[in-house]
C-alpha positions in Angstrom: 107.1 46.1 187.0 110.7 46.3 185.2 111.1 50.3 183.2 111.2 49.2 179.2 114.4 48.6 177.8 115.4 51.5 175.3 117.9 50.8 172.9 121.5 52.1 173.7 122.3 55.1 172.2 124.1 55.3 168.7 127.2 56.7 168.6 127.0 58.7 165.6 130.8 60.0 165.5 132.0 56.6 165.8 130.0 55.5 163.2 130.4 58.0 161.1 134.4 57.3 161.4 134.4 53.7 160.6 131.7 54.0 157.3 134.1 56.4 156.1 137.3 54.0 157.2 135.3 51.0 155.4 134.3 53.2 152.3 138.1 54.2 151.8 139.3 50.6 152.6 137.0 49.2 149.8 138.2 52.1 147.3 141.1 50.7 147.6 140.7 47.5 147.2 138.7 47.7 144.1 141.2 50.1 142.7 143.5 46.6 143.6 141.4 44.5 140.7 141.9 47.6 138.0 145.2 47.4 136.1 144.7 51.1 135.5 145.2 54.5 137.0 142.6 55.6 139.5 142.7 58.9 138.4 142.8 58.3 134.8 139.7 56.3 135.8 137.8 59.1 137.2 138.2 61.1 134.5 136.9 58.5 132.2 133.8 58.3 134.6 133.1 61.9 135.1 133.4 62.4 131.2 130.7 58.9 131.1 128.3 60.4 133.6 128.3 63.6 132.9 129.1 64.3 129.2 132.3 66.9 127.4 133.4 68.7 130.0 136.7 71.2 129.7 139.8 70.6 131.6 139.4 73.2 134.0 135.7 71.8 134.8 137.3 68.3 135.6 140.1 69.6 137.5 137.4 71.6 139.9 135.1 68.4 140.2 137.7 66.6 140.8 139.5 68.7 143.0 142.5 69.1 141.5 145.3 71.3 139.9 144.5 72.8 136.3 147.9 71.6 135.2 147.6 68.3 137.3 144.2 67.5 135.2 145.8 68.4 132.1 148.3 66.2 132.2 145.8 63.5 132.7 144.0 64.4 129.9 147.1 64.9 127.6 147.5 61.0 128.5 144.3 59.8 128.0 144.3 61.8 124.6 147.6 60.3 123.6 146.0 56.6 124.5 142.8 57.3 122.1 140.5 57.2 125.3 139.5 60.7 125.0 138.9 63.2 122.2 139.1 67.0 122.2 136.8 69.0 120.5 135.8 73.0 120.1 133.4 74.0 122.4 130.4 75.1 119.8 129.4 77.8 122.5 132.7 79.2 123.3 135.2 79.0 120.9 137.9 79.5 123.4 137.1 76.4 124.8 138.4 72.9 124.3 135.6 70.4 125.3 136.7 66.9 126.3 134.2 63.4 125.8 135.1 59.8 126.0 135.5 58.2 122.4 134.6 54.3 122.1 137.7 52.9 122.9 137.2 54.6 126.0 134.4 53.6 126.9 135.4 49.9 126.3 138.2 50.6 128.5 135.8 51.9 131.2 133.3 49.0 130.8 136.0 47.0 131.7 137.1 48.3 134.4 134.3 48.5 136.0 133.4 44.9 135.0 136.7 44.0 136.5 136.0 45.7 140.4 131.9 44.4 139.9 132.7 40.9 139.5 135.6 40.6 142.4 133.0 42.5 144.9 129.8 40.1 143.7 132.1 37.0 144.6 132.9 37.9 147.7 129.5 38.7 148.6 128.2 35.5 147.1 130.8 34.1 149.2 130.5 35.9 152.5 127.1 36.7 153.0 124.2 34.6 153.2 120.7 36.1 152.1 119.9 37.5 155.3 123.1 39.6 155.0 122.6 40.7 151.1 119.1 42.1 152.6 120.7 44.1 154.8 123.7 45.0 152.9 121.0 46.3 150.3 119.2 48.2 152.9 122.0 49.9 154.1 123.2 50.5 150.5 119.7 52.7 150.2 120.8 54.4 154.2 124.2 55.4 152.4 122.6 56.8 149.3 120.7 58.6 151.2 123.7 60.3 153.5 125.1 60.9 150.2 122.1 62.7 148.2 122.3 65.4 151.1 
């Protein structure tokens, strides 16, 4: 009698390198559909997700320069997509929060990149492969929640 057949062994480093090769190469190609800046867009995010947030907070989450972030922010002010206020806790402090206009410009945006990467799945994959996209959507969130 035959031994079982075992599964070959995953290579988890070579996986590991090409999710993160196919997460950047989508990044990029949804940042493609947006006609604005990525990291203008982030900010506009961060501020929707998590609430005011001072520059220096935003420049440490996003892992950038201090004066980098606030020269983001001074353009996002200037375009009326983001609003400065006192900091009712800390006087000292300038809190920053998305006004409406800036949140239009986020829906957008993100309404843009949705509806490019829900045709080509409607186009590409057949049900079979939306199950399994969506199962491996839960595997990701789950790498990601560590």
């Amino acid at each position: 009698m035959p031994a079982p057949r075992t599964s070959p062994a995953v290579d988890v480093t070579g996986t590991a390198a090409e999710l993160s090769e196919v997460a950047a190469q989508l990044i990029r190609r949804l940042r493609t559909e947006s006609a604005f800046p990525a990291h203008q867009l982030m900010v506009l995010g961060r501020l929707d997700r998590e609430g005011p947030r001072t520059t220096s907070q935003l420049a440490c989450s996003e892992r950038v320069r201090p004066q980098s972030m606030a020269s983001t922010v001074a353009d996002l002010v200037a375009a009326g997509l983001v609003s400065r206020r006192p900091d009712p806790g800390d006087g000292r402090q300038v809190l920053l929060e998305l006004t409406d206009e800036g949140r239009t410009v986020l829906w957008r945006e993100r309404r843009a990149r949705t509806s490019w990467l829900a045709a080509a799945i409607g186009v590409e994959l057949d049900e079979a492969d939306r199950a399994v996209l969506d199962q491996a959507l839960v595997l990701v969130r789950r790498l990601l929640d560590r």
